[in-house]
N, C-alpha and C positions, 0 to 999 in steps of 0.2 A: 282325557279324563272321562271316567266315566262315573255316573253314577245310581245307583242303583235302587229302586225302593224296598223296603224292607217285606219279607215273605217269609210263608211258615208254612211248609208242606202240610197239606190237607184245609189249610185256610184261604178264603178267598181277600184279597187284596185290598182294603178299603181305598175309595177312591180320596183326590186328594180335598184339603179345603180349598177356601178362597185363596182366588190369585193374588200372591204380592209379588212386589218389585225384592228381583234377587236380592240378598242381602239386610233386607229393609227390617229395621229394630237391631241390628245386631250391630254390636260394639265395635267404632273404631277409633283407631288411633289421630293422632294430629297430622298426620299426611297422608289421611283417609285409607289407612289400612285396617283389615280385619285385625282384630285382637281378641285373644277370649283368652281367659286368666280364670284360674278357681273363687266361684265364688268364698269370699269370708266368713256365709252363714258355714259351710261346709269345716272352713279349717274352725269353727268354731268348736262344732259338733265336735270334730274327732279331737280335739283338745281337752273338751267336756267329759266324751267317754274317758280319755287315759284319766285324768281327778277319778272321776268316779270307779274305774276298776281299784288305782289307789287305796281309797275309799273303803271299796269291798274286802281288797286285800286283807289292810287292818285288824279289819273285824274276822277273820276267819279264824275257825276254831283251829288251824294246827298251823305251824311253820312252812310246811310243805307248799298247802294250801297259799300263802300266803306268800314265797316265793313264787309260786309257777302267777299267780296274779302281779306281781309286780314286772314282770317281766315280762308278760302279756302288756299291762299299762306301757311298760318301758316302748316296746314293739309298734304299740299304736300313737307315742309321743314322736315315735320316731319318722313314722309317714304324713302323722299331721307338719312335724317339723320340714317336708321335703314342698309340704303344697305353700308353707312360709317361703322358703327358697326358692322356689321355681312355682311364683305363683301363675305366670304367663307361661298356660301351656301351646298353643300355635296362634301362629300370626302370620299372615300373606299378604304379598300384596301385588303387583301385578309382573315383578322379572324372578318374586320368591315365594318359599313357604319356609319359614322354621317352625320349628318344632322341637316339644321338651324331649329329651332323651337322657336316661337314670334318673338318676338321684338331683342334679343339678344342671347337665348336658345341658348344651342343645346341637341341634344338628340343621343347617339350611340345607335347602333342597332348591335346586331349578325346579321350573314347571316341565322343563323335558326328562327330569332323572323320576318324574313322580309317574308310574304307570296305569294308578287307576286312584280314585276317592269313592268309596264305597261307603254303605250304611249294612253292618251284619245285626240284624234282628232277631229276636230268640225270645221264645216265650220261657220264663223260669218262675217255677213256682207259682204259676198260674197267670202270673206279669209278665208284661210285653216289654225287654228292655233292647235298647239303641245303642250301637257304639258306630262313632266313624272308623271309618277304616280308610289309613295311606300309604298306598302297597306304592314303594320306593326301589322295586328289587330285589334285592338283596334281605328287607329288614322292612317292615307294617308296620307301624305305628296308630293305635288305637286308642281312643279318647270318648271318657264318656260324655253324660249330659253335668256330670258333676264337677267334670274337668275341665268341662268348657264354658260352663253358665249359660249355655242353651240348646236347644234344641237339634241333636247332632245332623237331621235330614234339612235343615233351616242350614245350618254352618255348609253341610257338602251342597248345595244348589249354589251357594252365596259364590264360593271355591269356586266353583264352575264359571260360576260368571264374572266371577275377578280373571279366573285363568284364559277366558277367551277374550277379554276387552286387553 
């Protein structure tokens, strides 16, 4: 497994913080495995937004208007409803990893079928965002900091060091 620190051509690389012990803060289960599930402030928000487009809907001056907004709202009830369902997006632990996959999936992986655990970093809109990355072969699986409830280059170090003990 490898993993990689985040870089942004033309930028130089900040070095890193303080040393911690792999893993250390981050959420485990009762037979001391990784686990990272969506935070509930998150499916809160996007529950928040779909009332509120609702909201907006209502009040708009035409029908039109007013359909393409409920259906928007509909659309964002519909993904806040998938982080209800599949609120435990990966979990490993030292002979697995699973991992959410669709709507409600999941998919286990050996640590031999997983070929790399990366962090792809990308500045947008002038923000620097993280995603893990679990290149499996065939099929990558990417998880943000929203999906994990922490810090995606703190989760890929942790991986690492579950997957070699």
């Amino acid at each position: 497994m490898q993993v990689r620190p985040p870089s942004v051509p033309g930028e130089p690389d900040e070095p890193d913080g303080p040393d911690e012990p792999d893993g250390a803060g981050l959420p485990r289960g009762p037979g001391g495995e990784l686990v990272f599930t969506v935070p509930a402030g998150v499916v809160l928000l996007k529950f928040g937004l779909a009332v509120a487009l609702v909201l907006l809907s209502w009040a708009a001056s035409n029908q039109t208007q007013t359909q393409v907004g409920l259906l928007v709202a509909a659309a964002v009830a519909v993904y806040a409803a998938r982080d209800l369902l599949a609120r435990r997006r990966l979990w490993a632990d030292g002979s697995q990893v699973v991992v959410a996959r669709g709507f409600a999936g999941r998919r286990r992986l050996s640590w031999p079928q997983i070929e790399a655990v990366r962090i792809d970093g990308r500045t947008r809109f002038g923000a620097r965002t993280e995603m893990l990355e679990i290149d499996a072969g065939d099929e990558i699986y990417q998880f943000s900091r929203f999906e994990l409830g922490a810090d995606p280059t703190q989760v890929a170090k942790a991986l690492e060091a579950l997957r070699r003990s």
